[in-house]
C-alpha positions in Angstrom: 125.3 104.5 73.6 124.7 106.4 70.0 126.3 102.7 68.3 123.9 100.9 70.0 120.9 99.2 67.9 117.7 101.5 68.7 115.9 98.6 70.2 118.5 98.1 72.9 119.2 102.1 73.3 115.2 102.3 73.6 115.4 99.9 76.4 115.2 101.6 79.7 116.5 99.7 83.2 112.9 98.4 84.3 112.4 97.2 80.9 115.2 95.3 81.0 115.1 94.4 84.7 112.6 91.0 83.8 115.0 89.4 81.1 118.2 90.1 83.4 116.6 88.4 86.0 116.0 85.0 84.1 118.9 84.9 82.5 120.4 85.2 85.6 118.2 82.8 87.0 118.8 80.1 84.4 122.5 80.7 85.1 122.1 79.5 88.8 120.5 75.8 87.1 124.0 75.9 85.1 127.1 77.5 86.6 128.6 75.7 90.3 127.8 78.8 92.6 130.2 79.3 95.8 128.8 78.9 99.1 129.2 82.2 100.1 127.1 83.6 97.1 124.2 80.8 98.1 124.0 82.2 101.1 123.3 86.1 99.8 120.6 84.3 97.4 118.7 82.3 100.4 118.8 85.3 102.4 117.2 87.5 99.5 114.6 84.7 99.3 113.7 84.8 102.5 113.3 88.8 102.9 111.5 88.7 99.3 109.1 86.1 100.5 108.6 88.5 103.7 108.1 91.7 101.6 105.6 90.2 99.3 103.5 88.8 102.8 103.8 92.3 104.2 102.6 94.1 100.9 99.7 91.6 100.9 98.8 92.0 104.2 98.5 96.1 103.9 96.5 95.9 100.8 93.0 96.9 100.5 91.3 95.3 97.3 93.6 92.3 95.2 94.1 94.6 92.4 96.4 96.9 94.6 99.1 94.0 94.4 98.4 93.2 90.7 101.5 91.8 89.7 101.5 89.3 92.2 100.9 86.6 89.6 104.0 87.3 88.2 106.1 87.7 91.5 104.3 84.1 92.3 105.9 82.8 89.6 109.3 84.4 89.7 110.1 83.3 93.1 108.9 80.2 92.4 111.4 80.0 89.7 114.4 81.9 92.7 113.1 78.6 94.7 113.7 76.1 92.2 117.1 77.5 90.8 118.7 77.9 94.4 117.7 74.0 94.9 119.8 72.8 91.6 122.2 75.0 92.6 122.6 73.9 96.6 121.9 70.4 95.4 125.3 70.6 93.1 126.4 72.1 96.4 125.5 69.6 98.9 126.5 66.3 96.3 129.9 67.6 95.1 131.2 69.7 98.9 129.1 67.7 101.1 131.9 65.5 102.5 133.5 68.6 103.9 131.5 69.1 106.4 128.3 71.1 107.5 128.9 73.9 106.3 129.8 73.0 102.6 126.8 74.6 100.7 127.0 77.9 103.1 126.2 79.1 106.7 122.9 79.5 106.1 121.3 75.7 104.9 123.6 75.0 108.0 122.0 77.2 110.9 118.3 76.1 109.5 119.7 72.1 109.7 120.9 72.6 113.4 117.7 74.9 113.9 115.2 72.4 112.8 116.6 68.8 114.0 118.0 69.6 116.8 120.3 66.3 117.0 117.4 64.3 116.4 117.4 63.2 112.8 114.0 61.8 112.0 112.5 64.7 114.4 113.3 67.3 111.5 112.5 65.5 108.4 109.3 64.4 110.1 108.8 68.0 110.6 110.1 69.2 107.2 107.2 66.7 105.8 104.5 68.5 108.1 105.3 71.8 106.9 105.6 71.0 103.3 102.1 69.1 103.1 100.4 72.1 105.3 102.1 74.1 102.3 101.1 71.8 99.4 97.2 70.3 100.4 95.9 73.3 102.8 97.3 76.9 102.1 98.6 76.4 98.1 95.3 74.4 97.2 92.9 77.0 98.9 94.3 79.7 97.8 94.4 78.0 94.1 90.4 77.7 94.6 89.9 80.9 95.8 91.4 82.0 92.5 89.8 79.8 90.3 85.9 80.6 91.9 86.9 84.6 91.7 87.9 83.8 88.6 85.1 82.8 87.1 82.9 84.9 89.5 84.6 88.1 88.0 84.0 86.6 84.6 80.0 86.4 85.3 79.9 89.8 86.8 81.4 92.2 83.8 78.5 92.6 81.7 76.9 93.8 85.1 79.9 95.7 86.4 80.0 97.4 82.9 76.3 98.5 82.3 76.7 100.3 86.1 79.9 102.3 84.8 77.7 103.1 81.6 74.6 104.0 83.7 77.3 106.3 86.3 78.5 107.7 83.1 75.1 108.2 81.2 74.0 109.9 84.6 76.9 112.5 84.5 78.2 111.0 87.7 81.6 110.2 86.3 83.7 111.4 83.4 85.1 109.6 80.3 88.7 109.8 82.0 86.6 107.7 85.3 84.7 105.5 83.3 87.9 104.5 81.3 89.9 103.8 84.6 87.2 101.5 85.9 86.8 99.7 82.7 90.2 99.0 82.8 90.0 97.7 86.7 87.2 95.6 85.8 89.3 93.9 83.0 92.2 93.8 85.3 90.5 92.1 88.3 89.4 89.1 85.7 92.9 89.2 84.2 94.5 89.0 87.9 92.0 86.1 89.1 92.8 84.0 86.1 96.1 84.5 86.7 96.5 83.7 90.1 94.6 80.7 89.4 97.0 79.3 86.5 100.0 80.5 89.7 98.9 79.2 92.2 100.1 75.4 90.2 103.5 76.6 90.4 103.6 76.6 93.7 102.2 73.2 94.4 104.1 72.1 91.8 107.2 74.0 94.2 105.8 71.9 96.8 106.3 68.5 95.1 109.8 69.2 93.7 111.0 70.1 97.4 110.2 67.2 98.7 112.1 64.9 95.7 114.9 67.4 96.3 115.4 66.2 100.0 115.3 62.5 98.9 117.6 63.2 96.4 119.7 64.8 98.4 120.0 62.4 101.4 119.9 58.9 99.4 122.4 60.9 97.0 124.8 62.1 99.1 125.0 59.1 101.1 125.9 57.1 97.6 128.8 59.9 96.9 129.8 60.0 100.0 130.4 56.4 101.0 131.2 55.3 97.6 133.5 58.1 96.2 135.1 59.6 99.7 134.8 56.6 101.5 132.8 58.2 104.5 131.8 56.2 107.1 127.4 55.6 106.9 127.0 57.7 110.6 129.3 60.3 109.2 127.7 60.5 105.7 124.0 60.4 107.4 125.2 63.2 110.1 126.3 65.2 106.8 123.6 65.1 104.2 120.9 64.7 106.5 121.6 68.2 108.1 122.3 69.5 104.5 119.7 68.2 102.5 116.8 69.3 105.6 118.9 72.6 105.7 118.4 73.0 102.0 114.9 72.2 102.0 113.7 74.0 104.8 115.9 77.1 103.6 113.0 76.4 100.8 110.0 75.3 102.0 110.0 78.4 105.2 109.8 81.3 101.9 107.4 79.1 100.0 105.0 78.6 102.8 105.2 82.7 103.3 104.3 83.4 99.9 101.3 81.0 99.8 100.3 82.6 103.0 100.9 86.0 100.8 98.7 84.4 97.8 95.7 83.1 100.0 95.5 86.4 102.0 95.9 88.6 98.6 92.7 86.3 97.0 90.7 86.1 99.6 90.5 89.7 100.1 86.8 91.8 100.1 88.0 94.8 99.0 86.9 97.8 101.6 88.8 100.9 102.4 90.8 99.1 105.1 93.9 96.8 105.2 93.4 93.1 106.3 95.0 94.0 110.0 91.9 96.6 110.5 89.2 94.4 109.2 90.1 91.9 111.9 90.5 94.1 114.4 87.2 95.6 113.4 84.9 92.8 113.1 86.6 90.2 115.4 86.0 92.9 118.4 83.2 95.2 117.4 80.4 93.0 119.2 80.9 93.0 123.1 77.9 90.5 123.7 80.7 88.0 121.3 83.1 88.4 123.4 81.7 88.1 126.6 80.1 85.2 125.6 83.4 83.8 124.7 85.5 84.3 127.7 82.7 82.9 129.6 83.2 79.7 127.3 86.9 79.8 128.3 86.5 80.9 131.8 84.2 77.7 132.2 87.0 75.5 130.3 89.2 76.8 132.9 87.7 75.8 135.9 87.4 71.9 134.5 89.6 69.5 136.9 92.9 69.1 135.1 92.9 71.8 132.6 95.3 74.5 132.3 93.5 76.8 135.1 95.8 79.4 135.0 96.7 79.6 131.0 92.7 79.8 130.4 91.3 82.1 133.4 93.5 84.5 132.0 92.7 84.2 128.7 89.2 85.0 129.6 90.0 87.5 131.8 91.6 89.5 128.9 88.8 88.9 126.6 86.4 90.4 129.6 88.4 93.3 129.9 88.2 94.2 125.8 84.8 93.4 125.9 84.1 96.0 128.8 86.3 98.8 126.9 84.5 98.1 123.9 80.7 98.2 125.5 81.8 101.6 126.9 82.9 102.6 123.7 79.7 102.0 122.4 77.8 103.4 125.0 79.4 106.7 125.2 78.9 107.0 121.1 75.3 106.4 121.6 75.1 109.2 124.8 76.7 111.7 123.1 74.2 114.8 123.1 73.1 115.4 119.8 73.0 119.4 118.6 70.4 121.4 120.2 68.2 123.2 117.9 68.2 126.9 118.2 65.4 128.0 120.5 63.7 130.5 118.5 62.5 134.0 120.3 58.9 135.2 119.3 59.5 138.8 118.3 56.9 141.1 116.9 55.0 140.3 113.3 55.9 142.8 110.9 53.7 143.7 107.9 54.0 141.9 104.5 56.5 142.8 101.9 57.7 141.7 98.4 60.1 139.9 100.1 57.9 137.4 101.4 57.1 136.4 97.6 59.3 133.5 97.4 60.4 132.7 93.4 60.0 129.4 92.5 62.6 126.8 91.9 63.1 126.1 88.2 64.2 122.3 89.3 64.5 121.4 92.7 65.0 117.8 95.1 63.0 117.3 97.9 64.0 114.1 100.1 62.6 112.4 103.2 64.8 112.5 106.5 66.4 109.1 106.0 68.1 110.0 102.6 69.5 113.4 104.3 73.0 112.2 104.6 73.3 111.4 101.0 73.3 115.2 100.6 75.2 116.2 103.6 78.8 116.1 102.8 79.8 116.1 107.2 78.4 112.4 106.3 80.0 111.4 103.3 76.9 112.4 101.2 78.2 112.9 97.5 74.5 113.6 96.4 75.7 117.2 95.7 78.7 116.1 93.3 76.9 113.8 91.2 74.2 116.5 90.3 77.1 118.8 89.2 78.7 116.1 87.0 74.7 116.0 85.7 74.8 119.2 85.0 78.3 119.7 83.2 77.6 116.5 80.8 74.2 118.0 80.4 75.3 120.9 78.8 77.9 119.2 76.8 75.6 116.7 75.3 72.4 119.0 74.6 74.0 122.2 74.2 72.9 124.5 77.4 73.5 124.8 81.3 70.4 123.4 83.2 69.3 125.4 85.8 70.9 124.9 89.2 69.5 122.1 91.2 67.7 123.7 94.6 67.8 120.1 97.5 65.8 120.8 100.2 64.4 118.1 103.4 60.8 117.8 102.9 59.7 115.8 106.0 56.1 115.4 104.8 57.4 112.9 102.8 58.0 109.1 103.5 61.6 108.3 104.9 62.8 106.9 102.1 61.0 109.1 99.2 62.1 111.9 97.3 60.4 113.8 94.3 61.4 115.8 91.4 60.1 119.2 90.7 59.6 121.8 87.8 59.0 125.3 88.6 57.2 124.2 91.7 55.2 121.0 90.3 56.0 117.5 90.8 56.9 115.8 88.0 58.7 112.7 89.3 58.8 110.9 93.0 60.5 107.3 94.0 62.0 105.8 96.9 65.5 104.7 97.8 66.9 102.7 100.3 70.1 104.5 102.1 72.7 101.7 102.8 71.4 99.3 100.9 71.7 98.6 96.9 69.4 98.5 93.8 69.9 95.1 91.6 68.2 96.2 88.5 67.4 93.3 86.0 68.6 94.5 82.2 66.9 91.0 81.1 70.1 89.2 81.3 70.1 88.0 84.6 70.4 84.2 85.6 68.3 83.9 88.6 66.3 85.9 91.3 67.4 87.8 94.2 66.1 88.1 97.8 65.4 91.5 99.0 62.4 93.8 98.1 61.2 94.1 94.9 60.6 97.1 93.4 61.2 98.9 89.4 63.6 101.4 88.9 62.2 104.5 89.1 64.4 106.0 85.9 63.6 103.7 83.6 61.0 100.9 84.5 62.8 97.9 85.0 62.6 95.5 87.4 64.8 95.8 90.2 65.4 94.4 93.9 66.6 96.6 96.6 69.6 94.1 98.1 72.2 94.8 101.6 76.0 95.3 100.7 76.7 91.8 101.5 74.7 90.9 98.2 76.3 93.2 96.0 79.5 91.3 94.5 76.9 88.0 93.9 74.2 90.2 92.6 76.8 91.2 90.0 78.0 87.6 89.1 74.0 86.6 88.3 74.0 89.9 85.4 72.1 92.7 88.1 73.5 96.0 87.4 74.1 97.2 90.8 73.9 100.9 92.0 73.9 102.6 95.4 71.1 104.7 96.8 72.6 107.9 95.7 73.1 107.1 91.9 69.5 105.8 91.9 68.2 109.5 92.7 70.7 110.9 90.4 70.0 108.6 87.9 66.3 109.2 88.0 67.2 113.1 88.1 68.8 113.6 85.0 66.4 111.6 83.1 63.8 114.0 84.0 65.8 116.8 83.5 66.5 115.3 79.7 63.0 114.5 79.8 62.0 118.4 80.1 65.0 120.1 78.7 62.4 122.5 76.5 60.8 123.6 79.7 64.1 124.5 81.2 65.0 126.8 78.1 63.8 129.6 79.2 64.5 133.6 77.7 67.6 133.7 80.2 69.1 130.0 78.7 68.1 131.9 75.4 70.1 135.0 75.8 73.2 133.2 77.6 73.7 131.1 74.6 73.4 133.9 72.5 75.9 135.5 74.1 78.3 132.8 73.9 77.8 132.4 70.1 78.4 136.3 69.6 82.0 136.1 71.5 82.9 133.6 68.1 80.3 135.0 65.9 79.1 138.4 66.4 77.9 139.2 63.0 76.1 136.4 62.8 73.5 137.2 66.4 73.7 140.9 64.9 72.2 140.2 61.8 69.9 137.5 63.1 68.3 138.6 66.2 66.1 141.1 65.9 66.5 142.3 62.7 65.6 139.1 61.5 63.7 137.0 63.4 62.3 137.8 67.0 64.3 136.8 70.0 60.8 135.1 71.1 61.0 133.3 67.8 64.4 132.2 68.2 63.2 130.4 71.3 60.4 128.5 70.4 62.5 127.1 67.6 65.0 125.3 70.3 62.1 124.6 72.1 60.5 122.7 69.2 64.4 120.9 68.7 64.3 120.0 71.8 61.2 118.0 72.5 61.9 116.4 69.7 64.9 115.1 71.0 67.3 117.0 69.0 70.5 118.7 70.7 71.4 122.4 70.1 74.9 121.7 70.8 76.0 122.9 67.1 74.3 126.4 68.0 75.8 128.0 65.0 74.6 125.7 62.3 71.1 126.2 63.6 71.3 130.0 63.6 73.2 130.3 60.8 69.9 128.2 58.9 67.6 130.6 60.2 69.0 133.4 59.1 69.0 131.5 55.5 65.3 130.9 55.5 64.2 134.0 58.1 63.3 136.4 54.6 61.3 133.1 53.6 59.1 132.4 56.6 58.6 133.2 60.1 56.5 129.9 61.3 58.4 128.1 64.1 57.1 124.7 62.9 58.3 126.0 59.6 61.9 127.0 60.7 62.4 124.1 62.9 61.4 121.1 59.9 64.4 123.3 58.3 66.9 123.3 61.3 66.2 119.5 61.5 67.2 118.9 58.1 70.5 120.7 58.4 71.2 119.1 61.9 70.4 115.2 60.1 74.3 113.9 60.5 73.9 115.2 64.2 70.7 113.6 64.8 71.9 110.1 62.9 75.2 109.6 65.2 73.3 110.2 68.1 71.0 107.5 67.8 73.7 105.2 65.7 76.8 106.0 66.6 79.9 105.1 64.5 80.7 101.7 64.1 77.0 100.7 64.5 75.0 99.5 61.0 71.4 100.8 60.6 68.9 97.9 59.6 66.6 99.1 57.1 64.5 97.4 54.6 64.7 98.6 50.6 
């Protein structure tokens, strides 16, 4: 291995798995292969062409079976290779007998005519033009709409994971891994789309390949072995609808693969439960229809027994699933605790409640976003506000105190500051905001509204609307993200307020575990720890981050002997912070406009 050039010793096996397999592909177009090795290749077709169905069929969103494209176009290419290598077979062996190109073109031969000749290529035509016009031609749309669907919906898909990010509900690692799935689901439609023409073109080439096959092997064999015409049609007939259907059988499995990959909506279920789910989830549906097919039954001359049955069934599921859903809706819901009156004791300090520093108040209906027994995630999202609060300004926020409030409307919810309102909206749980960035390329139904963060104009839209929404430019966000959204922007909005002497003395303390001398010398001999305070507090309704802690301290301990005037001492600090301040409102790569 240490003689070997490093491009080829850098190589590992699944690196060089691909070229292997066309090479060895291409060699099947070229070298005669014995029947016995045609066989082990059609069989491997046909299990490959069953795996791929049964991978499609289990995944939940197209992007879980990414390289399909490619596997669409490799065994297209197995297809196509085993058909110039069976028809070198079937022309130069087919006077043998049967079973000259292998046992298996044989069995499917005798499987499909059935000692009625035109009987199986009659049906050999059926099944490749269901293949070629219906299954490989809608799946082919499919693609080529998603395709350019999931072309219109990036910008939108990409301002959300911003907006997520921006909020502090996801990190940089997050954002980065849905970027990347947003570029891959466009990559992957597009892809399938180009596919998807192999395979019709697949379609095409098996049909020539039976002609060929039959008209050719009756010219060899009558002119070159001198075979008798009922012999030579008995012979290539059964090969050359053998060979095909050996052929067509994968091909028609792997379109079936491609249209059910496409046409997927992705959801946390596989294709199997989403059937089961909403084919069988409404018993008025199902009643309805076996009384349609008990009816059909009972006409003079029909099939009585084939259909009363069938209705029967469908009776009997729609029973099981009525009860189903009438014992979910009976089940007793938790008692409240009965409370006992005991005796009123006197007033204490204890009954002096402190206030909350930030707190969330929401109406009934928005409970569950915050109750994690119902998949609420409310509670995650406002710790990811508060860690990428504190790494982008410079201090931890106080801790967020949620609370019911049932005095307000369903749907609202309000933001509060050491007791005081300071922000209210409303959000719809279950349903999701489409907010207009002033991109969009037409109007929505649903109910308009603004979002409450920002201002823009937005339209509150049901799932169903979500995926269009994003084709037509809406960034689209759930209920949840619009109240932590609007959340942090008022905690950014008020960050001075929320730097209190505590905030104060906590950072202190972490600068002095790096730089003790420097809080030693500073604070109090220097300049007041009350001082120190309103400095940041100036900083930070301004807008400016105290991130770079020592910088700022370290400058007023430079100028503390000069003056002790907060505006003063923060004019300086802003001044030392000015490559800080720049690259957060341009950051690099971006050119400032400006006017000389």
């Amino acid at each position: 291995m240490n003689n070997l050039p490093p491009w080829l010793a850098n190589m590992g096996a699944r690196s060089a798995a691909a070229p292997v397999i066309i090479i060895m592909l291409l060699a099947m177009m070229i070298l005669p292969l014995p029947a016995v090795i045609l066989d082990v290749f059609f069989s491997f077709n046909i299990a490959l062409s069953i795996l791929v169905l049964m991978i499609g069929l289990q995944t939940k969103k197209a992007l879980d079976f990414i390289a399909f494209p490619t596997v669409l176009l490799m065994t297209t290419m197995l297809r196509l290779s085993l058909n110039v290598a069976s028809t070198r077979v079937v022309l130069t062996e087919g006077h043998t007998g049967p079973d000259a190109a292998g046992k298996v073109i044989e069995a499917f031969g005798h499987f499909l005519i059935g000692g009625n000749y035109a009987v199986g290529i009659v049906v050999f035509v059926i099944l490749t033009i269901i293949n070629f016009t219906v299954i490989t031609k809608g799946a082919g749309r499919i693609a080529e709409v998603g395709a350019r669907f999931t072309l219109d919906a990036m910008p939108g898909k990409q301002m959300a994971i911003d907006a997520d990010l921006n909020a502090g509900l996801i990190g940089e690692d997050e954002a980065r891994r849905r970027r990347t799935e947003v570029s891959q689901e466009s990559e992957f439609y597009g892809a399938m789309d180009g596919a998807s023409k192999y395979v019709r073109g697949d379609a095409i080439a098996g049909i020539l390949v039976i002609i060929i096959n039959i008209v050719g092997g009756l010219i060899v064999g009558m002119v070159q072995h001198d075979m008798q015409f009922g012999d030579a049609v008995a012979n290539y007939t059964l090969l050359a609808i053998g060979d095909g259907l050996v052929a067509q059988i994968p091909s028609l499995i792997i379109s079936v693969a491609a249209g059910v990959v496409v046409s997927r909506v992705a959801n946390n279920e596989d294709i199997g439960g989403q059937l089961i789910t909403q084919l069988f989830n409404n018993p008025t549906v199902i009643y309805l229809t076996a009384g349609i097919i008990g009816g059909i039954g009972l006409i003079p001359g029909m099939p009585h027994f084939a259909f009363l049955l069938l209705a029967a069934i469908l009776a009997g599921i729609a029973y099981v699933v009525d009860q189903q859903k009438t014992q979910a809706a009976l089940e007793p819901e938790l008692e409240a605790p009965v409370e006992v009156l005991t005796e009123v004791e006197e007033a204490s300090w204890d009954d002096v409640v402190p206030v909350d520093i930030v707190g969330l108040e929401v109406g009934y209906r928005l409970i569950p976003l915050v109750d994690k027994a119902q998949g609420g995630d409310l509670l995650k999202r406002i710790k990811g506000i508060r860690k990428k609060f504190a790494q982008e300004v410079g201090f931890l926020a106080p801790t967020v105190h949620i609370r019911d409030n049932l005095e307000l409307r369903p749907n609202s919810y309000r933001v509060t500051l050491k007791g005081v309102e300071v922000a209210t909206g409303e959000s719809n749980f279950g349903q999701f905001l489409a907010i207009d960035p002033g991109t969009v390329t037409g109007p929505l139904e649903g109910a308009v509204t603004t979002d409450p963060a920002f201002g823009l104009p937005a339209v509150w839209v049901d799932a169903s609307m979500r995926d269009h929404a994003q084709a037509m430019g809406y960034t689209v966000v759930d209920a949840g993200t619009v109240i932590a959204t609007h959340l942090n922007h008022m905690i950014s909005m008020h960050a001075a307020e929320l730097l209190g002497r505590e905030e104060v003395q906590k950072l202190l303390d972490h600068v002095a575990k790096e730089s003790p001398k420097l809080i030693e010398d500073l604070v109090p001999k220097l300049l007041s720890f009350a001082l120190v305070q309103k400095v940041l507090q100036n900083l930070l309704i301004e807008g400016v981050h105290i991130r770079d802690m020592r910088t700022i301290l370290e400058t007023l301990s430079e100028y503390a002997t000069q003056t002790t005037d907060a505006n003063e001492l923060t004019a300086l600090v802003r001044v030392k912070l000015g490559r800080a301040i720049v690259q957060e409102l341009f950051p690099v790569g971006n050119e400032v406009t400006a006017m000389t």
